[in-house]
ROPAMI-810710 format. One record per atom (N, C-alpha, C): residue in three letters; chain; x, y, z. Coordinates in nm, 4 decimals. Each point is the difference from the previous one (the first is absolute). Layout:
+-----+----+----------+----------+----------+
:  aa : ch :        x :        y :        z :
+-----+----+----------+----------+----------+
: ALA :  A :        X :        Y :        Z :
...
+-----+----+----------+----------+----------+
END
This chain:
+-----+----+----------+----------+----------+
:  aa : ch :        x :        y :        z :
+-----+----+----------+----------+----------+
: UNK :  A :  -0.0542 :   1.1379 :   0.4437 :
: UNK :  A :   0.0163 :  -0.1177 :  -0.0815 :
: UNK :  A :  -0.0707 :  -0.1148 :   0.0706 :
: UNK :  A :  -0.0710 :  -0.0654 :  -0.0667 :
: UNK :  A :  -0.0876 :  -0.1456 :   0.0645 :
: UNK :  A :   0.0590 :  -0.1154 :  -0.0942 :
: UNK :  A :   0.0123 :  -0.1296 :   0.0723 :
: UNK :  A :  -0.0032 :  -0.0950 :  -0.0172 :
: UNK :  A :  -0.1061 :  -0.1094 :   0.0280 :
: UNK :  A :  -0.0349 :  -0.0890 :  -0.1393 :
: UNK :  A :  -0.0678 :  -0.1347 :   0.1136 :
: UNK :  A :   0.0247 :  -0.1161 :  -0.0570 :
: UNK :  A :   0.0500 :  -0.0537 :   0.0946 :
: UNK :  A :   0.0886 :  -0.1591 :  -0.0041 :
: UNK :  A :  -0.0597 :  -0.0534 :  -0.0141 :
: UNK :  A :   0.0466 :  -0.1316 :  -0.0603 :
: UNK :  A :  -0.1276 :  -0.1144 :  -0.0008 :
: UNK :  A :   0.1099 :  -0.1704 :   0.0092 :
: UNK :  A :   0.0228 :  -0.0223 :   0.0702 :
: UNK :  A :   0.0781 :  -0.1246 :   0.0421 :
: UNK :  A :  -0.0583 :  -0.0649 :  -0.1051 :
: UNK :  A :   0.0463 :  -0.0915 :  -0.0979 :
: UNK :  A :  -0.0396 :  -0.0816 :  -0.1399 :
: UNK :  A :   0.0984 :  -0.1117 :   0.0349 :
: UNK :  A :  -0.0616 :  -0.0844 :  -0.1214 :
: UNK :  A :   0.0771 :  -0.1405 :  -0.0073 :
: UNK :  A :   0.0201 :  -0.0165 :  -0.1511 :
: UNK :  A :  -0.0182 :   0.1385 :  -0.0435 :
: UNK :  A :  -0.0198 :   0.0123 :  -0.1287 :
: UNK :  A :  -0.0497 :   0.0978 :  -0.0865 :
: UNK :  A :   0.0863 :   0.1092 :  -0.0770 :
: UNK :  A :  -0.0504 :   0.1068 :  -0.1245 :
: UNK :  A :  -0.0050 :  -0.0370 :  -0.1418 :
: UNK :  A :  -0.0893 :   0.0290 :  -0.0712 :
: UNK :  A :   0.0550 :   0.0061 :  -0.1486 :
: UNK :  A :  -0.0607 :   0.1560 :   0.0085 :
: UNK :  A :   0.0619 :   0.0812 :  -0.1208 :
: UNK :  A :  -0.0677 :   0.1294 :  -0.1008 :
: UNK :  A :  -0.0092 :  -0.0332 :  -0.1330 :
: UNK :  A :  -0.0854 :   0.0478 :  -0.0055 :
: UNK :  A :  -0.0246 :  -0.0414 :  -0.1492 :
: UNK :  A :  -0.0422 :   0.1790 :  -0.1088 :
: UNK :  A :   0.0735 :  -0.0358 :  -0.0632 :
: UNK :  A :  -0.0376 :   0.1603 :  -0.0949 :
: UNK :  A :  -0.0343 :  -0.0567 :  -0.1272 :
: UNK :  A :  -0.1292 :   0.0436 :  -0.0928 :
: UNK :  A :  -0.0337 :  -0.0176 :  -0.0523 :
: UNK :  A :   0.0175 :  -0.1810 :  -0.0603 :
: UNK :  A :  -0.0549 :  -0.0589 :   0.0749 :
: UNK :  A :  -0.0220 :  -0.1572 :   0.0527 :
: UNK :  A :   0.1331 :  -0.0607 :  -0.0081 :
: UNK :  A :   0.0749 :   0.0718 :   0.0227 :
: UNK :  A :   0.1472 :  -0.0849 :  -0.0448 :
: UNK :  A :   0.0979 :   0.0361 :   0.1483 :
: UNK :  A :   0.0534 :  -0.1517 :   0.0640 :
: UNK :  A :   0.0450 :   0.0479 :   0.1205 :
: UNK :  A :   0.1299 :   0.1101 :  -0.0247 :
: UNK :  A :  -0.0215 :   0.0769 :   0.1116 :
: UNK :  A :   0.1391 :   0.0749 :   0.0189 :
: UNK :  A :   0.0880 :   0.0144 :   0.0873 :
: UNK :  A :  -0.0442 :  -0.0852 :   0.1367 :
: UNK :  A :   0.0674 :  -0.0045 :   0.0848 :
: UNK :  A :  -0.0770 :  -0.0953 :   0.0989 :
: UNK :  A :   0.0729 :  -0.0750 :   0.0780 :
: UNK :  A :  -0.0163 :  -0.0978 :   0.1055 :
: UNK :  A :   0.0528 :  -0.0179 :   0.1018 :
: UNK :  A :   0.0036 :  -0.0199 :   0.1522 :
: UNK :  A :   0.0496 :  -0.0654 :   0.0356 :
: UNK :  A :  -0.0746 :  -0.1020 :   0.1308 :
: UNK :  A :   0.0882 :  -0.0758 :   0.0720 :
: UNK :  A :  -0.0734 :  -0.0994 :   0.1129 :
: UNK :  A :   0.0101 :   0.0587 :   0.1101 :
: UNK :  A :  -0.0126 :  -0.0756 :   0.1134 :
: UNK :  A :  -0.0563 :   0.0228 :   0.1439 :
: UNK :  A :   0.1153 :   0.1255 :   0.0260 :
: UNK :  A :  -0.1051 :   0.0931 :   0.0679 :
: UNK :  A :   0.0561 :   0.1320 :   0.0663 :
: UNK :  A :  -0.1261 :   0.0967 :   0.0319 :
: UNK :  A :   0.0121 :   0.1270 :  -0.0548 :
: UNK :  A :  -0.0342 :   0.1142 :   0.0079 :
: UNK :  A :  -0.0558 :   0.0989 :  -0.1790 :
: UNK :  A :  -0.1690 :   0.0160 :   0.0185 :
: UNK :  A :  -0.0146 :   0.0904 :  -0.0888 :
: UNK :  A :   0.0081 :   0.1314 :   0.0785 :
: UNK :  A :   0.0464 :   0.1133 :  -0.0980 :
: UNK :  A :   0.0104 :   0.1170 :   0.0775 :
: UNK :  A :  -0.0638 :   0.1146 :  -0.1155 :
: UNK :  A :  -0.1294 :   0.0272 :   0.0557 :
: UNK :  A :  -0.0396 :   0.0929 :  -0.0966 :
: UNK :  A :  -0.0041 :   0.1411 :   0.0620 :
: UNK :  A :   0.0753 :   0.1258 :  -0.0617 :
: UNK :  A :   0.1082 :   0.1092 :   0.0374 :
: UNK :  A :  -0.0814 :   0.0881 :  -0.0648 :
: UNK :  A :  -0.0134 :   0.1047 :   0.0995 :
: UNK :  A :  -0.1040 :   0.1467 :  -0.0269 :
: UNK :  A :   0.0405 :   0.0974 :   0.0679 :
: UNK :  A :  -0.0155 :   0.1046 :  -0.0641 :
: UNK :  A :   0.0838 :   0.1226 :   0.0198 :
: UNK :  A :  -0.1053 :   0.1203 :  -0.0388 :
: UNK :  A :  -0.0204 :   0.0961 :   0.1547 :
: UNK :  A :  -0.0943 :   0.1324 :  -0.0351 :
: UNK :  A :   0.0993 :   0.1103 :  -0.0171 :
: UNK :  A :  -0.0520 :   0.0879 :  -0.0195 :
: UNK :  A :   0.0284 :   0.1561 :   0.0208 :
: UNK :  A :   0.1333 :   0.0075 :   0.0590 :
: UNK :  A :   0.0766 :   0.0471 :  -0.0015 :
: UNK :  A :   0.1260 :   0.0433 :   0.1326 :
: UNK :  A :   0.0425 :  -0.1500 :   0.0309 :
: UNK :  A :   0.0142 :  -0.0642 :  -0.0512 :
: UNK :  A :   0.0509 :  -0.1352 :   0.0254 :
: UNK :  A :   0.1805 :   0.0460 :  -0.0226 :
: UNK :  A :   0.0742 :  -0.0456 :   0.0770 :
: UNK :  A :   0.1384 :   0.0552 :  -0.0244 :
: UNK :  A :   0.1105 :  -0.1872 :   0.0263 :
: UNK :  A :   0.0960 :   0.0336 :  -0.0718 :
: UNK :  A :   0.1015 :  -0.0920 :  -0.0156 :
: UNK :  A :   0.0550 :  -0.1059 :   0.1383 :
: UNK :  A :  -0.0468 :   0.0900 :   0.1085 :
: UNK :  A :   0.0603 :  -0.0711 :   0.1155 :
: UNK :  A :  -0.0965 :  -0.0983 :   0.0542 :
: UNK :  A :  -0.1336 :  -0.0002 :  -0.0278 :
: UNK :  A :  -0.0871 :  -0.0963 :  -0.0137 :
: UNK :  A :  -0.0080 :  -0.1366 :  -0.0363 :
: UNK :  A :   0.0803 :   0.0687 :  -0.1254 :
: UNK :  A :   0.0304 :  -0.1622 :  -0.0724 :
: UNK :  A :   0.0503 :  -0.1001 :   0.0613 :
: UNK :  A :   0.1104 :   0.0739 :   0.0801 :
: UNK :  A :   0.1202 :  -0.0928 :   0.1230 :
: UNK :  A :  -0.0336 :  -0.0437 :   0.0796 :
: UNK :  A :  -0.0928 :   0.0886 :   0.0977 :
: UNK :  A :  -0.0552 :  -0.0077 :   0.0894 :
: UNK :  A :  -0.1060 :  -0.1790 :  -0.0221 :
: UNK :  A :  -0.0591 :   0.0416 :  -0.1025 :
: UNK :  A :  -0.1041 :  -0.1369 :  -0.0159 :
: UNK :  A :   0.0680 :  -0.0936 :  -0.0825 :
: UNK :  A :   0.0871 :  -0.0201 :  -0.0585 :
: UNK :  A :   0.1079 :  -0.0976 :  -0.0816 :
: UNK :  A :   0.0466 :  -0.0411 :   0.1210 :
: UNK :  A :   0.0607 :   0.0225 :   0.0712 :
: UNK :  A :   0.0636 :  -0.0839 :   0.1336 :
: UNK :  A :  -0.1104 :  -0.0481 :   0.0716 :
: UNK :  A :  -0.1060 :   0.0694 :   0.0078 :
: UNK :  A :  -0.1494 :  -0.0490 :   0.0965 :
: UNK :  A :   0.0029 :  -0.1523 :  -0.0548 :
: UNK :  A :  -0.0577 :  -0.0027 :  -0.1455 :
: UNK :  A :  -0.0832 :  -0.1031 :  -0.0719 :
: UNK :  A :   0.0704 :  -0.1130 :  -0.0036 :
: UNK :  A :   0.1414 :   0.0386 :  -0.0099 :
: UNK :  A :   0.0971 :  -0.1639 :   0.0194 :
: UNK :  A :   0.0333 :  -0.0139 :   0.1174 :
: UNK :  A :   0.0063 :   0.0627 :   0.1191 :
: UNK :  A :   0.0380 :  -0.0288 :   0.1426 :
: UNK :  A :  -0.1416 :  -0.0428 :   0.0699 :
: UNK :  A :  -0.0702 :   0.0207 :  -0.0453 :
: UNK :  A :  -0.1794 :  -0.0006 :   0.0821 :
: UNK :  A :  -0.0107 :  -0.1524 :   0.0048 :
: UNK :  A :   0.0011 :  -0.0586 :   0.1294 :
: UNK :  A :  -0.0289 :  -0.1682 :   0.0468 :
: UNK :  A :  -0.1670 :  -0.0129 :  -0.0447 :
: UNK :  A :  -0.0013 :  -0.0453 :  -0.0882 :
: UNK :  A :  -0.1609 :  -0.0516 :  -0.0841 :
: UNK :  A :   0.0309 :  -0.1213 :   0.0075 :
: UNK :  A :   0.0935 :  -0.1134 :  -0.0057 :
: UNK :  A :   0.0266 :  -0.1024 :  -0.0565 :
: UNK :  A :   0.0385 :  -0.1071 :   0.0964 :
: UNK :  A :  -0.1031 :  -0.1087 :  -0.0376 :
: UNK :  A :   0.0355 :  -0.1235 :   0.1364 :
: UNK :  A :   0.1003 :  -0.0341 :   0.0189 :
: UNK :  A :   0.0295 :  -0.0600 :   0.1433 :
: UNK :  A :   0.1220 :  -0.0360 :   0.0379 :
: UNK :  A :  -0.0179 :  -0.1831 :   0.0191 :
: UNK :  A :   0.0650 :  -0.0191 :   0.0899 :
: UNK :  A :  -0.0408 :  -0.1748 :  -0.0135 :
: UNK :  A :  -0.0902 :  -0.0130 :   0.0863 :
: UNK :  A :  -0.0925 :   0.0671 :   0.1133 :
: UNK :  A :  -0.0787 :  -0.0339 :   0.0812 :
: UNK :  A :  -0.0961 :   0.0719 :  -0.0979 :
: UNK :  A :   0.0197 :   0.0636 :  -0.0837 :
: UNK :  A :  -0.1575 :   0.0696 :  -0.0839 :
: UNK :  A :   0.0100 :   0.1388 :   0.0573 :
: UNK :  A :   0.0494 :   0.0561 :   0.0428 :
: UNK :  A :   0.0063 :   0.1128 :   0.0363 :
: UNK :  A :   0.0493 :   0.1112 :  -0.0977 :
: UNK :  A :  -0.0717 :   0.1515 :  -0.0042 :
: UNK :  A :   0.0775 :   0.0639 :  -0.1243 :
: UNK :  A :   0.0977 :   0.0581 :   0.0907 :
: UNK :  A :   0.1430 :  -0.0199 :  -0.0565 :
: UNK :  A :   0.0787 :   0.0330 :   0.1046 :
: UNK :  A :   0.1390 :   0.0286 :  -0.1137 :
: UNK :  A :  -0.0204 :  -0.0742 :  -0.1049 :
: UNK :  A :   0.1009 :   0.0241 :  -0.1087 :
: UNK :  A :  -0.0407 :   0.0882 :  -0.1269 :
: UNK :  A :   0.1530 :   0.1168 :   0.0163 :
: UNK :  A :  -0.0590 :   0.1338 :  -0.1358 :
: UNK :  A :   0.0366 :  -0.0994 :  -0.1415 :
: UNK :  A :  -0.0320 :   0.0916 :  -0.1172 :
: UNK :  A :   0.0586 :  -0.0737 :  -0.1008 :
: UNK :  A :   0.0997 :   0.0206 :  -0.0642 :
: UNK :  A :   0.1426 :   0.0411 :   0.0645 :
: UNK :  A :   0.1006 :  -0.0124 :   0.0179 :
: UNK :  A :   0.0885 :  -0.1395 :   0.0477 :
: UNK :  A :  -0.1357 :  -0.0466 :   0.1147 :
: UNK :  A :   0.0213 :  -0.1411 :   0.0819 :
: UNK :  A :   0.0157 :  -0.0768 :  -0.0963 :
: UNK :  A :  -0.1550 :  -0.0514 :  -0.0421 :
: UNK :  A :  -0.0345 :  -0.0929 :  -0.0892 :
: UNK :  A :   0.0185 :   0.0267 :  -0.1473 :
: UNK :  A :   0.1147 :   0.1141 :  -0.0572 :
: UNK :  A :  -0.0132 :   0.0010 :  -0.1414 :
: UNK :  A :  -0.0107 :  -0.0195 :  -0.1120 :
: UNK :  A :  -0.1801 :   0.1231 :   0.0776 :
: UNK :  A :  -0.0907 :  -0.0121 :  -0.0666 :
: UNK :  A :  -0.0027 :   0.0591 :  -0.1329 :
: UNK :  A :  -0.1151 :   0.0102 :  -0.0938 :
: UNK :  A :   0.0688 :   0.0774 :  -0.1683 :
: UNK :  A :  -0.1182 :   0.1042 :   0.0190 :
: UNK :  A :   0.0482 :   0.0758 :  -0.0364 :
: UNK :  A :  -0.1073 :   0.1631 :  -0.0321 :
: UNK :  A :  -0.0572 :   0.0350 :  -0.0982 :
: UNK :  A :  -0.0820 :   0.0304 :  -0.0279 :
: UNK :  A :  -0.0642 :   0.0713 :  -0.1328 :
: UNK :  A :  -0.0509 :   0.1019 :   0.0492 :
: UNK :  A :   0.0316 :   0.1466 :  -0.0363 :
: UNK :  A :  -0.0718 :   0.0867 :   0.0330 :
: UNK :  A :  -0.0508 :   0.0955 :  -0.1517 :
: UNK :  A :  -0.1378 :   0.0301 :   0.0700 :
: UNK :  A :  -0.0899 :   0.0689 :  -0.1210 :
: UNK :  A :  -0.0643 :   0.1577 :   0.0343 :
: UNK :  A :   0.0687 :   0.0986 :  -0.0638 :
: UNK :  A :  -0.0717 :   0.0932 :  -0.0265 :
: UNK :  A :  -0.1345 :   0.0124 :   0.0350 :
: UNK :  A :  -0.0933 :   0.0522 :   0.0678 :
: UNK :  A :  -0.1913 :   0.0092 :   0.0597 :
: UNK :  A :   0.0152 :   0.1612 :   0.0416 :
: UNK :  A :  -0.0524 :   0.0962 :  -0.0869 :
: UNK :  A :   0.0030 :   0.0756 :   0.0252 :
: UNK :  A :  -0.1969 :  -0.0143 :   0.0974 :
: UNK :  A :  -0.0595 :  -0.0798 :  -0.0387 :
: UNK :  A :  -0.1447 :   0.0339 :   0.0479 :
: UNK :  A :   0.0134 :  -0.0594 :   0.1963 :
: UNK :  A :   0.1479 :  -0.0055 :   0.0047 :
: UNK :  A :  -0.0383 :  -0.0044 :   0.1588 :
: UNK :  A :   0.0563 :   0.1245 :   0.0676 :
: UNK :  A :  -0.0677 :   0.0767 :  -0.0567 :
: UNK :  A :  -0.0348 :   0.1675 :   0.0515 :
: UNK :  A :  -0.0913 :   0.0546 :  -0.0807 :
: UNK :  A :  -0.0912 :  -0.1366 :  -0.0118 :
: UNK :  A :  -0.1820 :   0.0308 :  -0.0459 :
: UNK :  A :  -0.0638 :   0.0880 :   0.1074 :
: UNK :  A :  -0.0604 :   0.1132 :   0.0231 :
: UNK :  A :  -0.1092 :   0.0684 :   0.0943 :
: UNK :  A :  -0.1058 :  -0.0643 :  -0.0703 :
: UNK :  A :  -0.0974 :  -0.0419 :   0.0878 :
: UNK :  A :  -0.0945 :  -0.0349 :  -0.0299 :
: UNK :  A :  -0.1504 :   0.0370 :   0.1094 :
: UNK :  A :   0.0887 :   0.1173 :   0.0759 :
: UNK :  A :  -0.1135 :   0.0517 :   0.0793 :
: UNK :  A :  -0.1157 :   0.0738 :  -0.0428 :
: UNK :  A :  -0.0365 :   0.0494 :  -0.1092 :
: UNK :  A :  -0.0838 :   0.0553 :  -0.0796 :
: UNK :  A :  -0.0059 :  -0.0921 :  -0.1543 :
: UNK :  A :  -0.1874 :   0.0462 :  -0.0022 :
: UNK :  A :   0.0044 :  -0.0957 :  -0.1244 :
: UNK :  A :  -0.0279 :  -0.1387 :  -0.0411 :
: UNK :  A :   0.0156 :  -0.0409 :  -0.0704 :
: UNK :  A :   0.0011 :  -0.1580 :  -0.0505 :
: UNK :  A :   0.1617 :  -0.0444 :  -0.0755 :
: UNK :  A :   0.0210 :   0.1723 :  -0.0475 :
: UNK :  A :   0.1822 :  -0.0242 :  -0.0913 :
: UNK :  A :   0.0767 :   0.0647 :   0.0585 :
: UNK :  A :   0.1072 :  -0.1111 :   0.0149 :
: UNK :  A :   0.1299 :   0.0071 :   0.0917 :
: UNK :  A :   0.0547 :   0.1426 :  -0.0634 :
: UNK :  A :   0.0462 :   0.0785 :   0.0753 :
: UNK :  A :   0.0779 :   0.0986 :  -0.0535 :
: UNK :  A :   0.1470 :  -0.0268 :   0.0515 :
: UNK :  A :   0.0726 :   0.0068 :  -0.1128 :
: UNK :  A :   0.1649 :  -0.0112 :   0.0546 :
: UNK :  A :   0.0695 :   0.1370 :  -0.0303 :
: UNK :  A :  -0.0386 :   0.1286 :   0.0375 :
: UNK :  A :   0.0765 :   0.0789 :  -0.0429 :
: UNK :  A :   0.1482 :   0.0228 :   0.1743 :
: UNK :  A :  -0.0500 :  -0.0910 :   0.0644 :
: UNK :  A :   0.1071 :   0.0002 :   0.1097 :
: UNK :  A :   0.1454 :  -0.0785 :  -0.0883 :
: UNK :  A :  -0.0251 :  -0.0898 :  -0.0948 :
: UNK :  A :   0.0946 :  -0.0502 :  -0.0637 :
: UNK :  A :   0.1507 :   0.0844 :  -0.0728 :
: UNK :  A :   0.0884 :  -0.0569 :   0.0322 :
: UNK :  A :   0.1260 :   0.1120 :  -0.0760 :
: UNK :  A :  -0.0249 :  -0.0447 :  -0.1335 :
: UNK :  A :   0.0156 :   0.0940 :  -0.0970 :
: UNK :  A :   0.0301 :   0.0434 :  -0.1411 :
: UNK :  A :   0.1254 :  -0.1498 :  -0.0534 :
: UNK :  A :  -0.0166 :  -0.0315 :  -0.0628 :
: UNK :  A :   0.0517 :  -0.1519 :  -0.0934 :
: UNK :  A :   0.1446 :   0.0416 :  -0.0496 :
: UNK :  A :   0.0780 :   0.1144 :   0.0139 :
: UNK :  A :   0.1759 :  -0.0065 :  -0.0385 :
: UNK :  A :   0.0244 :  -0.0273 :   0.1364 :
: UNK :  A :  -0.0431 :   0.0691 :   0.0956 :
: UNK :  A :   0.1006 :   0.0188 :   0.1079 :
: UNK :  A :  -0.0974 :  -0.1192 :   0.1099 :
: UNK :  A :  -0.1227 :  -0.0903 :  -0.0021 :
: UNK :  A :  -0.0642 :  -0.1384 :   0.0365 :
: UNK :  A :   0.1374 :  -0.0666 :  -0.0640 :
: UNK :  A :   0.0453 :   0.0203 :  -0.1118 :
: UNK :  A :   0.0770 :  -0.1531 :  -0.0686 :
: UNK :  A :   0.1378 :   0.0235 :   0.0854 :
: UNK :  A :   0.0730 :   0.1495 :   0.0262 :
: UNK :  A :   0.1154 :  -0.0043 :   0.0454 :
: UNK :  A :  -0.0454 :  -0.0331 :   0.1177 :
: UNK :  A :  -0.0581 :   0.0258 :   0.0772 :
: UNK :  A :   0.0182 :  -0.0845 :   0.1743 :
: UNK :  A :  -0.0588 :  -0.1186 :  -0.0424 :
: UNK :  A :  -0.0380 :  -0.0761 :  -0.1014 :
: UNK :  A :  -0.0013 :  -0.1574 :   0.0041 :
: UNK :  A :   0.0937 :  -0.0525 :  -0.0300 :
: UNK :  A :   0.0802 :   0.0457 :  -0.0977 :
: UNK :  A :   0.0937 :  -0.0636 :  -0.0227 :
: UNK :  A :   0.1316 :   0.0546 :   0.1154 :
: UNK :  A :  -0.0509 :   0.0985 :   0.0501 :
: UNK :  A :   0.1138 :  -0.0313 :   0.1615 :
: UNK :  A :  -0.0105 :  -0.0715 :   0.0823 :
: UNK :  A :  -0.1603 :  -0.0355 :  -0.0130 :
: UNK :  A :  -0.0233 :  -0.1053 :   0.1431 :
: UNK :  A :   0.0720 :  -0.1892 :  -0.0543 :
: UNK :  A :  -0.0365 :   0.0069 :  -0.1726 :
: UNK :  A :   0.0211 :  -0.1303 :  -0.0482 :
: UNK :  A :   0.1768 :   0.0146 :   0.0194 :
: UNK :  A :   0.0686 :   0.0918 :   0.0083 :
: UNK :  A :   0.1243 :  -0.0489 :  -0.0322 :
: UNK :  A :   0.0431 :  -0.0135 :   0.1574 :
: UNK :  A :  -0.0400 :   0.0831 :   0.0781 :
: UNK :  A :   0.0294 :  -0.0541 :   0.1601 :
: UNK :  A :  -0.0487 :  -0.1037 :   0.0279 :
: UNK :  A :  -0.1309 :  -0.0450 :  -0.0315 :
: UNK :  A :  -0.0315 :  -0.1506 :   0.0019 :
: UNK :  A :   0.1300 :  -0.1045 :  -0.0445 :
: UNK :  A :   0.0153 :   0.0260 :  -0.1186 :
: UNK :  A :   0.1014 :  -0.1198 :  -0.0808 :
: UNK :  A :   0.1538 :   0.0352 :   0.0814 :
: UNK :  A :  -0.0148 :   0.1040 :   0.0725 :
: UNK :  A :   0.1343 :  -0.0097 :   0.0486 :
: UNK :  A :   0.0082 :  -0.0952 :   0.1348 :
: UNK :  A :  -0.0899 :  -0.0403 :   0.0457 :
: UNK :  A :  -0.0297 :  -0.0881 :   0.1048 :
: UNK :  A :   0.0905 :  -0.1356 :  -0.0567 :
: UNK :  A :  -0.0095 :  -0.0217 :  -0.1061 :
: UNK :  A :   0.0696 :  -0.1361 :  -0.0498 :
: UNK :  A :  -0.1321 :  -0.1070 :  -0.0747 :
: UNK :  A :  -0.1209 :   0.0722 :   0.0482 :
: UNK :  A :  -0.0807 :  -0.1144 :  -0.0036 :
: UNK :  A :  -0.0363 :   0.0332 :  -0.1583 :
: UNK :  A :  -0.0618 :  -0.1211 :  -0.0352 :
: UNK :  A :  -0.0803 :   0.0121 :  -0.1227 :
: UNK :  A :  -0.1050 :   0.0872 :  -0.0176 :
: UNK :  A :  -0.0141 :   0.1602 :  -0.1369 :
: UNK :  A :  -0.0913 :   0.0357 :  -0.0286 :
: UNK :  A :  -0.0144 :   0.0274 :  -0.0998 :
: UNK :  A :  -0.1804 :  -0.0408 :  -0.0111 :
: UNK :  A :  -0.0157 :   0.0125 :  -0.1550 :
: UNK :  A :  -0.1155 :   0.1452 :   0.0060 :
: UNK :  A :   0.0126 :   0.0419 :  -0.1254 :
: UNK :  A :  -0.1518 :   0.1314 :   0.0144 :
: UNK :  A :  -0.0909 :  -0.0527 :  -0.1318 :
: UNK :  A :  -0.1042 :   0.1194 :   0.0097 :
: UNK :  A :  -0.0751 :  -0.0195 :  -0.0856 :
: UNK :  A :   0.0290 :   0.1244 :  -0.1247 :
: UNK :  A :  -0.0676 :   0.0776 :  -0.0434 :
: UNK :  A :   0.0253 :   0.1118 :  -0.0901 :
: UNK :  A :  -0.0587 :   0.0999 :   0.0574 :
: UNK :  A :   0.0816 :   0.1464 :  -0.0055 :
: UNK :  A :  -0.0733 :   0.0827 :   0.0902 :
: UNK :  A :  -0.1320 :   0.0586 :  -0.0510 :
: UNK :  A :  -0.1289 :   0.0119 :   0.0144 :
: UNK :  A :  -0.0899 :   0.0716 :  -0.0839 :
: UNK :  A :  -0.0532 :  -0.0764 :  -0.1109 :
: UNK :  A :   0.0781 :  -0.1846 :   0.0105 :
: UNK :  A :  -0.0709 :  -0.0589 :  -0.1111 :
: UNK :  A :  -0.1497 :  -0.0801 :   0.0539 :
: UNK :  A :  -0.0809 :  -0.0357 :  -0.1010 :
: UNK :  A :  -0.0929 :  -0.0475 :   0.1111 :
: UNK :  A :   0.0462 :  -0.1360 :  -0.0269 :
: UNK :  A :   0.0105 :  -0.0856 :   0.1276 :
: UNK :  A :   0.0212 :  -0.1217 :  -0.0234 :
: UNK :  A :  -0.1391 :  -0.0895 :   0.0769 :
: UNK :  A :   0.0744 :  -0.1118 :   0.0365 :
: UNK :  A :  -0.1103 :  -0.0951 :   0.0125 :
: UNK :  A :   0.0851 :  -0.0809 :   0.1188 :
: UNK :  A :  -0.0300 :  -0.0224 :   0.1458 :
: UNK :  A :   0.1156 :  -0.0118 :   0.0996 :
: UNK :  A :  -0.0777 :  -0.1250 :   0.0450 :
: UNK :  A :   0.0704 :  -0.1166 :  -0.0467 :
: UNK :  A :  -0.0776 :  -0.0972 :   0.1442 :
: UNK :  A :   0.1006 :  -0.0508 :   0.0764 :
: UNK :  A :  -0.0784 :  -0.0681 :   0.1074 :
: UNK :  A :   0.0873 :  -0.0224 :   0.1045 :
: UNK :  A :  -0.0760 :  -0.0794 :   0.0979 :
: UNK :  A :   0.0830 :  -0.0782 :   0.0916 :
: UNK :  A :  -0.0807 :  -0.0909 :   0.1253 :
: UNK :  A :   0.0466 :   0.0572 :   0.1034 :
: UNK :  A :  -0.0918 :   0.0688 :   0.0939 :
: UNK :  A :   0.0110 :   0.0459 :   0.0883 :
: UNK :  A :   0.0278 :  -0.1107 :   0.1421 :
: UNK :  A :   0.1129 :   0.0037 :   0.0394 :
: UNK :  A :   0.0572 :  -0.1082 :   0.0984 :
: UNK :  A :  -0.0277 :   0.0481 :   0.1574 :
: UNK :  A :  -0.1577 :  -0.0558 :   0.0474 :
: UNK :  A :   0.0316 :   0.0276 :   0.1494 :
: UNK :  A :  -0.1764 :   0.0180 :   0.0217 :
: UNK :  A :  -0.0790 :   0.0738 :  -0.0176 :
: UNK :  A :   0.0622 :   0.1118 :  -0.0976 :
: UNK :  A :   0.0479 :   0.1456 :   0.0875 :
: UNK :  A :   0.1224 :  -0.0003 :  -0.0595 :
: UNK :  A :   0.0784 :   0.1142 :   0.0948 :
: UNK :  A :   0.0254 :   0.1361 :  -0.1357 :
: UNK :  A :  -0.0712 :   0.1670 :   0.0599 :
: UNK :  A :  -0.0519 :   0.0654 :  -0.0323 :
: UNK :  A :   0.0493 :   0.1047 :   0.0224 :
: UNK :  A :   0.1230 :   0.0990 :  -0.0324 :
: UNK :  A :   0.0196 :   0.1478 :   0.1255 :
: UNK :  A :  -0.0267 :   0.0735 :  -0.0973 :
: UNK :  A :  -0.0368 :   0.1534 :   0.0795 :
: UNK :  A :   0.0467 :   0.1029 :  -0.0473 :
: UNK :  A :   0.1008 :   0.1006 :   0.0836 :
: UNK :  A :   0.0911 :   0.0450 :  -0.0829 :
: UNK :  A :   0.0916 :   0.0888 :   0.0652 :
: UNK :  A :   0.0146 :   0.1220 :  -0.0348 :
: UNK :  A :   0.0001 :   0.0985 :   0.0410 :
: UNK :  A :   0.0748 :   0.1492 :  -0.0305 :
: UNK :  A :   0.0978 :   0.0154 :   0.0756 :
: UNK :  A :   0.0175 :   0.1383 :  -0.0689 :
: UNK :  A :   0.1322 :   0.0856 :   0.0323 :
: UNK :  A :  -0.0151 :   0.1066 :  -0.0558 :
: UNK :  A :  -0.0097 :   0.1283 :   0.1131 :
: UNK :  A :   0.0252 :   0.1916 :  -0.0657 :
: UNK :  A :   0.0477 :   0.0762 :   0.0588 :
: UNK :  A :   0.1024 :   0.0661 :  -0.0151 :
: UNK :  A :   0.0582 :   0.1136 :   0.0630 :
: UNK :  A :  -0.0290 :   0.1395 :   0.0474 :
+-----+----+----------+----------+----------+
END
């Protein structure tokens, strides 16, 4: 399972030009899932993404998670970050998990997220949307997790 954060000061989604979800300063979290991706993953990186010190403290230092400063979440479905792109010119994603059982470990990772307390919003799984956002810092991760 991969993650990549994006410290914001700000999301909208938009599905078919009409907003569907928003929120302010925190964390985008766009959530990808290959092959053999299994349930304990989810936990594993749901506790990562809200405990992980990204976030200034009063000297400017990232030293506070967003648990500290609570922060609001939006996390989005990206299956193309388990694009291969070592051959070719077109990304092949057949490393990607299959779209019933991609949506059940997202929606395990979104509900361990929201169990944090903090604010989260998603996007639609498999819909195409339209994601903007201000990237605050600009602070950038990627994370995994596999068993």
């Amino acid at each position: 399972m991969r993650l990549l954060l994006q410290r914001t000061s700000g999301v909208e989604i938009r599905i078919d030009n009409k907003l569907h979800s928003a929120t302010g300063a925190g964390l985008l979290i766009l959530h990808g899932t290959k092959r053999g991706d299994v349930e304990q993953s989810c936990g594993v990186l749901a506790d990562k993404a809200v405990n992980l010190r990204i976030f200034e403290d009063d000297q400017g230092r990232m030293n506070l998670s967003a648990l500290d400063v609570g922060a609001q979440i939006m996390i989005v479905s990206q299956f193309t970050l388990y694009a291969d792109t070592h051959k070719g010119r077109r990304p092949s994603y057949s490393e990607a998990m299959e779209p019933v059982e991609a949506q059940r470990l997202y929606d395990r990772f979104t509900d361990l997220v929201r169990a944090s307390g903090l604010t989260v919003e998603t996007g639609v799984f498999g819909a195409m949307m339209d994601v903007q956002l201000t990237n605050c810092g600009p602070v950038t991760i990627m994370m995994e997790h596999e068993v």
